[in-house]
C-alpha positions in Angstrom: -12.2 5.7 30.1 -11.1 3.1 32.9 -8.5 3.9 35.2 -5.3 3.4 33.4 -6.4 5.5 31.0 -7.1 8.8 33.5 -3.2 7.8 35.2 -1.5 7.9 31.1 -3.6 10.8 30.4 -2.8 12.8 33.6 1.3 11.5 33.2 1.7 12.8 29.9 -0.2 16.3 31.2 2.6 16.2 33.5 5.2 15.5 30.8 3.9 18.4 28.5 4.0 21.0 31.8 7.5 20.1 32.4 8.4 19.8 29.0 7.4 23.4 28.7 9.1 24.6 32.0 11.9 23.3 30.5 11.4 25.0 26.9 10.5 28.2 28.4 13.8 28.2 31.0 16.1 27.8 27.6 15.2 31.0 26.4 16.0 33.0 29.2 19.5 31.5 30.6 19.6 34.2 33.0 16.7 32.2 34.9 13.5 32.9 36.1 11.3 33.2 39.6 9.0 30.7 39.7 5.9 33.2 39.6 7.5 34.3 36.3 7.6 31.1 34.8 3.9 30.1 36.4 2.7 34.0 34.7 4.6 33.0 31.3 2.4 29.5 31.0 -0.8 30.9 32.6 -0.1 28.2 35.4 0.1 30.7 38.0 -3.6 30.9 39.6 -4.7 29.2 42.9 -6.7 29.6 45.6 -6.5 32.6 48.0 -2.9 32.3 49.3 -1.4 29.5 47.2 -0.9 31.2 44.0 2.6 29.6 42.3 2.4 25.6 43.4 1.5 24.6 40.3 5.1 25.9 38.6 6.7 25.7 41.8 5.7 21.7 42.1 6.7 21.5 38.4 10.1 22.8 39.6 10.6 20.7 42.2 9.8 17.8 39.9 12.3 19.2 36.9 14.9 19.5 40.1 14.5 16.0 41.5 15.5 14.7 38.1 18.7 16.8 37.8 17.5 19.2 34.9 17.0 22.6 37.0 18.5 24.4 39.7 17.5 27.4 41.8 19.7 30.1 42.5 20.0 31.2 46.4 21.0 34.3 45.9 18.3 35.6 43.7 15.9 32.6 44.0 15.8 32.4 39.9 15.3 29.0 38.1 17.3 27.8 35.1 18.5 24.6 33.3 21.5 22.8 34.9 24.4 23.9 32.8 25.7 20.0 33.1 22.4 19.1 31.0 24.1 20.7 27.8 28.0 19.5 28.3 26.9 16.0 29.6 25.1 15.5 26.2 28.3 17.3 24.5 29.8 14.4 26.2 27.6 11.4 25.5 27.9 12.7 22.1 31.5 12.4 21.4 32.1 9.5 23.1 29.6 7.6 20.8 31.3 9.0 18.2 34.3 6.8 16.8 36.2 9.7 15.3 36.0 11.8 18.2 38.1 9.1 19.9 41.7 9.5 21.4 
């Protein structure tokens, strides 16, 4: 393997963690702490006294692009509720008959 090989290989790691962040978060639309979501995928572990930044720097990704949100007053994560109607929306306005 060269180099470009170990940075595809370790991007689409990446994409398959967040990918199943994501999957996970859609089945419980109430949301989720991030050491329940890191327990869920058996991402949780660390060292002594870090346990939680893998999930929590998945999170931080999936947040930075606009597709999760925390809530402050129980500190649960779930999918951005604008994910599903902005696709609503991109849907009907590709769609002639949906048209005014």
């Amino acid at each position: 393997m060269n180099n470009s090989d170990e940075y595809r290989q370790a991007q689409l790691a990446i994409a398959e963690l967040k990918a199943a962040v994501l999957s996970l978060l859609r089945k419980v639309p109430s949301g989720m702490s991030n050491a329940a979501i890191g327990r869920s995928l058996g991402i949780y572990a660390g060292h002594k006294g870090h346990e939680g930044h893998i999930s929590r720097t998945l999170l931080a990704m999936l947040e930075a692009e606009g597709l999760v949100q925390q809530n402050a007053d129980d500190q649960h994560w779930s999918v951005r509720s604008h994910q599903s109607n902005k696709l609503m929306s991109d849907r009907d306005h590709s769609d002639p008959s949906k048209s005014a």
